[in-house]
C-alpha positions in Angstrom: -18.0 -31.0 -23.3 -18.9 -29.9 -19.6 -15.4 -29.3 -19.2 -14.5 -27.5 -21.9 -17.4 -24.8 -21.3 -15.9 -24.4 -18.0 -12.6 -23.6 -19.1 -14.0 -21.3 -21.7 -16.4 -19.8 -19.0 -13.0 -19.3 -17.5 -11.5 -17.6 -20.0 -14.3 -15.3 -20.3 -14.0 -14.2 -17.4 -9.9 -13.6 -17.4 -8.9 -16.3 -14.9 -5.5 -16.7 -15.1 -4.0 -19.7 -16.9 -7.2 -20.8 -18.4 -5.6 -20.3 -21.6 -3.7 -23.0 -21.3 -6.2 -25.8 -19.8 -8.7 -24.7 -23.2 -5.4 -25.7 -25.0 -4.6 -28.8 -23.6 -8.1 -29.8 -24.0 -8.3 -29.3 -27.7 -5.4 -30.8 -28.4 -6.2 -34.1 -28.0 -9.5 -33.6 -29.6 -7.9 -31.9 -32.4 -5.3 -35.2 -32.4 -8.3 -37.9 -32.6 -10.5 -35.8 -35.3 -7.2 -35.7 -37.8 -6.8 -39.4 -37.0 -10.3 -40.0 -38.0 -10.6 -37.8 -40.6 -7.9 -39.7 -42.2 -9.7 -43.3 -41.3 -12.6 -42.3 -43.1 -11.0 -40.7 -45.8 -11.7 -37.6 -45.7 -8.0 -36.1 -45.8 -5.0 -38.5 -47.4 -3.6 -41.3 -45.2 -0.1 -40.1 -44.4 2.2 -42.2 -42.2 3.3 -39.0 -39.9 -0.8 -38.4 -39.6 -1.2 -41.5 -37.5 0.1 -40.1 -34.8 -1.7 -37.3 -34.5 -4.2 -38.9 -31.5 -0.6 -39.6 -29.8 1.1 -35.8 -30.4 -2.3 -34.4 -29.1 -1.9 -36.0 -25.6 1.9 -35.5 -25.8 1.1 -31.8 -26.3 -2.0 -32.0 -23.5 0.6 -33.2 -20.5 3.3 -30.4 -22.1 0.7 -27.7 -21.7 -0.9 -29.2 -18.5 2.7 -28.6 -16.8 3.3 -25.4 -17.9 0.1 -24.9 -16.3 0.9 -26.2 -12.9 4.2 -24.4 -13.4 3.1 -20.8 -13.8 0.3 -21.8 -11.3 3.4 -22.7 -8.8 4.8 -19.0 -9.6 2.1 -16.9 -9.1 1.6 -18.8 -5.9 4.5 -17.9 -5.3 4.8 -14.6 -6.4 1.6 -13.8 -4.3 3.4 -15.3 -0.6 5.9 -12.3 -1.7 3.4 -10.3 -1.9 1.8 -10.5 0.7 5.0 -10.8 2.9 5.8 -7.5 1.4 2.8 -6.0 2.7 2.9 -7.3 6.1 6.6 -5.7 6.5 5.1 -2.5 5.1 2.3 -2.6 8.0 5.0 -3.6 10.7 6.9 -0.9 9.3 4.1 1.3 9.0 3.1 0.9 12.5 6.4 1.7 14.1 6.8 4.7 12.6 3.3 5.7 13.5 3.9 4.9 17.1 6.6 7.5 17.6 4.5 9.8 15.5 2.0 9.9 18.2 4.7 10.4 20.7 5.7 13.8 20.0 2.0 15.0 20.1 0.7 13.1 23.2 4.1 14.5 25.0 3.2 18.0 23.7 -0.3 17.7 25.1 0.9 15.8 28.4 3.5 18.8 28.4 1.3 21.8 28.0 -1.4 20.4 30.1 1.1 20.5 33.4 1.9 24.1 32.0 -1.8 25.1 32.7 -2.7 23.6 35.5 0.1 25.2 36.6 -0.7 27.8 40.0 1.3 30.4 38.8 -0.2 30.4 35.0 -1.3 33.2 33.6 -4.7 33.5 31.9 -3.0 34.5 28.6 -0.8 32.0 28.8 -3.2 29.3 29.9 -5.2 30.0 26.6 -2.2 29.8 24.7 -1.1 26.3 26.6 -5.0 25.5 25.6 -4.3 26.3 22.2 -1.6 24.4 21.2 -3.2 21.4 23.4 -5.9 21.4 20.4 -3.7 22.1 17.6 -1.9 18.7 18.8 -5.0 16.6 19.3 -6.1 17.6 15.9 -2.7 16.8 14.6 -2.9 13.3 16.9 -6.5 12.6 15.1 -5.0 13.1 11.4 -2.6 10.7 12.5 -4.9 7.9 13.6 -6.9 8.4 10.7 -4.2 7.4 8.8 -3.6 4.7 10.5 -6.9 3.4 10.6 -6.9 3.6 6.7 -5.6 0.2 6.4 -5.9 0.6 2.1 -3.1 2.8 2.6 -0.8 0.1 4.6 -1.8 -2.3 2.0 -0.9 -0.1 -0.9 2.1 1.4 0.6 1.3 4.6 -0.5 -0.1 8.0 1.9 -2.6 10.3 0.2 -1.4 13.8 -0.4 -3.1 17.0 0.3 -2.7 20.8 -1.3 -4.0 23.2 0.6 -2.4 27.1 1.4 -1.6 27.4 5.6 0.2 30.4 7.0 3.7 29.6 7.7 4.5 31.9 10.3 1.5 30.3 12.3 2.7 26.7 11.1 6.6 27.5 12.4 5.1 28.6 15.7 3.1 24.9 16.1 6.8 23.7 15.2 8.6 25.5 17.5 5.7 24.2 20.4 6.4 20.7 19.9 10.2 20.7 19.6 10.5 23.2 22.4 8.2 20.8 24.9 10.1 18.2 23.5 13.8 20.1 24.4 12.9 21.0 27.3 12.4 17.6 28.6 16.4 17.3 28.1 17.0 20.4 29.5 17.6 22.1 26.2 16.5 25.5 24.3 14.9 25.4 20.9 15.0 28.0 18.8 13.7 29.2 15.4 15.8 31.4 13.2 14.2 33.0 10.8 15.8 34.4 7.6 13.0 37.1 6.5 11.4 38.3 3.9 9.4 35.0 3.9 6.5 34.1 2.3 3.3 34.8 4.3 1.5 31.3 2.8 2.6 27.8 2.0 0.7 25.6 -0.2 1.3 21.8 0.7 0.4 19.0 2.6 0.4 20.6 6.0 -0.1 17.2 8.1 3.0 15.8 6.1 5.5 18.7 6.3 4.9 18.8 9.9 5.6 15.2 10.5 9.0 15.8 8.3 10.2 19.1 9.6 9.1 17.6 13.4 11.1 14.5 12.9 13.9 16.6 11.9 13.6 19.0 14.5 
């Protein structure tokens, strides 16, 4: 009796394959009260009723290995997952890592540029400018990584907001050019006007794509 209120306390509460322990239970219980419901009477003696008591435990050990079966898949179904979602944080991490590469070398770049003896002051504020627009682009970046519900889902959340896209090539057109000119290359943005003054988008994530492409 103990047991079965376990199982259906089990049930109740939706743990998996409890369904099939209640089942097993009752069937040799159901087994043994046909068998003595024919002893005393109570129901015709019929030869194939007599082994009712046996069929219950017969059925008890089929159900109790389906049990162990399914029980043996979702274990194993759940190493998968798991597996799966420690290649998405490996994955995850690399590609964050030379995320925060192009940002740190802009900084690193920009801040040579202003301490620079031959610096403007207009152009230091402008080197001081785009030093903060990268930090702040550096600090959306950890903040994603630090959102470890993310990793685990293998999803990124996305944002709508409107941006001015003449200001948002011009951060573009910092980074990559930092980045070019550590090669000893010229980056360049052609623009094919009449362009839309506003974007609305996820501004963090189209930088990181058109950056990556860049």
């Amino acid at each position: 009796v103990y047991l079965l209120v376990v199982i259906i306390h089990a049930l109740r509460r939706r743990i998996p394959l409890a369904g099939y322990f209640l089942l097993s239970e009752l069937m040799p219980i159901l087994g043994g009260l046909i068998f003595l419901l024919q002893v005393h009477g109570v129901i015709p003696l019929q030869q194939w009723l007599l082994w009712s008591s046996h069929a219950g435990f017969v059925v008890e050990s089929l159900l109790l290995s389906l049990a162990v079966a399914a029980q043996t898949k979702m274990a194993y179904q759940e190493r998968e997952r798991e597996q799966l979602q420690n290649r998405a944080k490996t994955q995850f991490f690399a590609t964050m890592s030379h995320e925060f590469r192009t940002p740190l070398t802009a900084v690193l770049g920009y801040t040579e540029l202003a301490l620079a003896a031959d610096t403007s002051p207009e152009k230091r504020i402008e080197y001081l400018r785009t030093i903060a627009t990268s930090a702040d682009y550096m600090l959306h970046l950890i903040n994603d990584t630090l959102d470890m519900s993310k990793i685990e889902a293998q999803k990124m959340d996305f944002e709508k907001s409107a941006f001015a896209l003449q200001e948002f090539c011009e951060e573009i057109h910092d980074y990559a050019s930092i980045l070019a000119s550590k090669k000893h290359l010229r980056f360049h943005i052609d623009y094919a006007f009449p362009l839309p003054a506003q974007l609305v988008s996820d501004r963090t994530r189209l930088k990181q794509v058109l950056i990556n492409l860049c």
